[in-house]
C-alpha positions as CSV (number, residue, x, y, z in Angstrom):
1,X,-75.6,15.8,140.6
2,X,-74.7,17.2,136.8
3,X,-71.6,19.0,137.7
4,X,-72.1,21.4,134.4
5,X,-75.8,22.7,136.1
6,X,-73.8,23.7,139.6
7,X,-74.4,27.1,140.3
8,X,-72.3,28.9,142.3
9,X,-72.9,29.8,145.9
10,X,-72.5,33.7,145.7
11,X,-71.6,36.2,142.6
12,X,-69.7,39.1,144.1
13,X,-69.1,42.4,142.4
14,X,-66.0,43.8,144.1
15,X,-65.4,47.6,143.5
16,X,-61.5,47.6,144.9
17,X,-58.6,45.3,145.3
18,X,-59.0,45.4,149.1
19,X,-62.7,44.3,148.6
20,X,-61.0,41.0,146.6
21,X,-58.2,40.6,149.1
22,X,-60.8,40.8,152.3
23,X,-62.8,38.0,149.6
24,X,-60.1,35.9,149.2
25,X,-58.8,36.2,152.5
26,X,-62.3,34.4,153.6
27,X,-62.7,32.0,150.8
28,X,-58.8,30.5,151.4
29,X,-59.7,30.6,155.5
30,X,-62.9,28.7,154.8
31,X,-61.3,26.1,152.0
32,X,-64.2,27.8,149.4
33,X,-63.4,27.7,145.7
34,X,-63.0,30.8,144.0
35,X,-63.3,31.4,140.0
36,X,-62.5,35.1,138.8
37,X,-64.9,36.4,135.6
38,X,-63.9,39.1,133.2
39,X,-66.1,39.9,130.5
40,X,-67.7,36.2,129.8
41,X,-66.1,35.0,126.4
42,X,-64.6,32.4,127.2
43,X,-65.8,29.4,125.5
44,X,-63.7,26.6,127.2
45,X,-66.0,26.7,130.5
46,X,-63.6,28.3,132.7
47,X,-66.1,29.5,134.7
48,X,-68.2,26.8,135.3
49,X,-68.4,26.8,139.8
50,X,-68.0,22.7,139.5
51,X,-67.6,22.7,143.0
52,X,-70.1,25.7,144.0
53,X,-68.3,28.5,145.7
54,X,-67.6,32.1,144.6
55,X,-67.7,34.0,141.6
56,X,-65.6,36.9,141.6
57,X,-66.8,39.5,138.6
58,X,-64.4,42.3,138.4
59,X,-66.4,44.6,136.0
60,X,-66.4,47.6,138.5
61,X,-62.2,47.6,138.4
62,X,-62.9,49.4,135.1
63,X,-60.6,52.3,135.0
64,X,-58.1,53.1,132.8
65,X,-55.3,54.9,135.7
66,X,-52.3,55.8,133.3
67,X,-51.5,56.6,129.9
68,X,-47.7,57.2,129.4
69,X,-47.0,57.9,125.6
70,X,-43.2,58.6,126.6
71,X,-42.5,54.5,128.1
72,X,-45.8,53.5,125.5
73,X,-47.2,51.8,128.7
74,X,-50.7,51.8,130.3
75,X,-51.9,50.9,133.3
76,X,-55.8,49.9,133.7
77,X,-57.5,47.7,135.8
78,X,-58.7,44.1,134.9
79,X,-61.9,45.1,134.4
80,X,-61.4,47.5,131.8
81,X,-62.8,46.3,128.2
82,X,-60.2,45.6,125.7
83,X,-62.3,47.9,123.5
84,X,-62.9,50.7,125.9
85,X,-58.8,51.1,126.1
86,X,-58.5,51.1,122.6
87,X,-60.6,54.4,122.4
88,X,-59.4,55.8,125.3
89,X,-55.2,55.3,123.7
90,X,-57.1,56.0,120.5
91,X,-57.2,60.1,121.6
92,X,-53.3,59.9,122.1
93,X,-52.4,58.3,118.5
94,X,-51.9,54.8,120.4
95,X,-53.4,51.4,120.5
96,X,-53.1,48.1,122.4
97,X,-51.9,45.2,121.1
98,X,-54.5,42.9,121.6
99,X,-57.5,43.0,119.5
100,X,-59.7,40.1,119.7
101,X,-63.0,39.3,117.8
102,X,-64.5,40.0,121.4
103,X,-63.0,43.5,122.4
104,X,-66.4,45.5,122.9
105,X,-66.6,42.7,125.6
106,X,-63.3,40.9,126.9
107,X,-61.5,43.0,129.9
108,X,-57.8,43.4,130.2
109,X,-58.0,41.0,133.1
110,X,-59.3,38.2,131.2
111,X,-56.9,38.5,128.5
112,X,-53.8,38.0,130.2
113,X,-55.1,35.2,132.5
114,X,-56.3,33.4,129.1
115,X,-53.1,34.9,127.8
116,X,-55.6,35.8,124.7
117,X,-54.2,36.2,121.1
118,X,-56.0,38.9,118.4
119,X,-55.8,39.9,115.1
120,X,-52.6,41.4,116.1
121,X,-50.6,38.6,117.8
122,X,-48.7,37.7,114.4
123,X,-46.8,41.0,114.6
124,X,-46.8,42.3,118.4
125,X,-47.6,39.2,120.3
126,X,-50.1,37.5,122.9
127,X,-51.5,39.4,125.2
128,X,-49.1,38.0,127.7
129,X,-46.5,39.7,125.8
130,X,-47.6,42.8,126.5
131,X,-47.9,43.0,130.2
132,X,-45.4,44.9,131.9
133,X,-46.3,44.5,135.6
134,X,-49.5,43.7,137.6
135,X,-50.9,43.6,140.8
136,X,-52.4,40.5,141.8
137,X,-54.4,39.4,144.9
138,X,-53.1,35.6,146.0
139,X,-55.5,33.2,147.1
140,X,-54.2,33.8,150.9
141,X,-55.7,37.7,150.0
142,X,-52.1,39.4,149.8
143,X,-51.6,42.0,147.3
144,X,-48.9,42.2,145.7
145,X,-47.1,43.8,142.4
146,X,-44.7,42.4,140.3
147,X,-42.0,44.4,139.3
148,X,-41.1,45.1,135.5
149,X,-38.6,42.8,134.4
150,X,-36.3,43.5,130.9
151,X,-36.1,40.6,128.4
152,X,-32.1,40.7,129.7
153,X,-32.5,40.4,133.0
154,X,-31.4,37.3,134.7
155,X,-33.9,37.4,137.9
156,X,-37.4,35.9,137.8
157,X,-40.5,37.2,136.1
158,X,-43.4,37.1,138.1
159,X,-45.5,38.0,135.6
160,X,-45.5,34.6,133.7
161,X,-46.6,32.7,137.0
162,X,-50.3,34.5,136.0
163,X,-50.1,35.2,132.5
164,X,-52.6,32.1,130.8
165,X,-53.2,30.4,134.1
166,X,-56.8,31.6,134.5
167,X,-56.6,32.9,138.2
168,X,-55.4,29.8,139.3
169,X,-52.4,31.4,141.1
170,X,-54.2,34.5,141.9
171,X,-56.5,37.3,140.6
172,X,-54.7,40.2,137.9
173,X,-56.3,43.3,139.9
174,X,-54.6,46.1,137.5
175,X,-51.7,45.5,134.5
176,X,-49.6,47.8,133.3
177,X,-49.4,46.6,130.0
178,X,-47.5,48.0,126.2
179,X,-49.0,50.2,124.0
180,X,-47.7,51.6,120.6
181,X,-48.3,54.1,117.9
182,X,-51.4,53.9,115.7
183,X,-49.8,52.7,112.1
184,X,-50.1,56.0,109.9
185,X,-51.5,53.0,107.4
186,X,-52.6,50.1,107.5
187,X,-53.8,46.9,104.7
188,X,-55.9,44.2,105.0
């Protein structure tokens, strides 16, 4: 069998992190690979099902929950295009970070598990640099959300366990991530 023309078993649409946690919960009892899918544009073939299995799209965790312009954080669910933020911060005289060629379709979600890198990146970073705290769902379906760590602390960051590792270690559910001022100008 052609391994790159292996469909997946089932494509689920969860609507909730529970939904995802009751998924993976399953999927881990049952030994049934699982590949999580943002917006699709990725061209490495992350999400090829290889093995079968299930397909997790989290398009429907696409709300943006808080904008705080006081800490310059929001926090939006992985499903939440990259461009659809941008407009959304854009009404508070703020921006994200990350603007990829693919915004109007890469999700927040996708970014930091690719740990994507934008037009931006030269002056605020990946997009990995930008996540604050997430909540993930592990593949034994516990939620959990790692806590916001400063660059001096000396305990662990959590966060850098799922940043670029493409759902391997779990799925990003929701990121609070950092947001700054729109430049009054800007050259090109």
């Amino acid at each position: 069998e052609d391994q790159l023309n292996r469909l997946a078993d089932v494509v689920v649409i969860p609507s909730n992190v529970s939904q995802i946690s009751r998924i993976m919960t399953l999927a881990n009892e049952t030994k049934t690979p699982v590949i999580p899918y943002g917006g699709g544009t990725g061209v490495m073939g992350g999400v090829l099902p290889i093995h079968g299995g299930i397909i997790i799209n989290t398009r429907e965790l696409n709300s943006v929950l808080e904008i705080n312009s006081v800490d310059r954080t929001t926090t939006a669910e992985s499903g939440v295009r990259i461009g659809s933020l941008g407009e959304n911060l854009e009404l508070h005289g703020l921006m994200p970070a990350h603007d990829p060629y693919s915004q109007a379709i890469a999700t927040v979600g996708g970014a930091i598990s690719t740990n994507g890198v934008g037009y931006k990146a030269g002056s605020y970073g990946t997009m990995g640099d930008q996540v604050v705290s997430m909540e993930v769902v592990l593949p034994n379906g516990t939620i959990i959300d790692t806590k916001s760590v400063p660059k001096y602390s000396s305990g662990p960051n959590l966060n850098h366990i799922f940043i670029g590792t493409e759902g391997v270690f779990g799925i990003i559910t929701k990121a609070t991530l950092k947001i700054f001022r729109i430049p009054e100008s800007q050259i090109f």
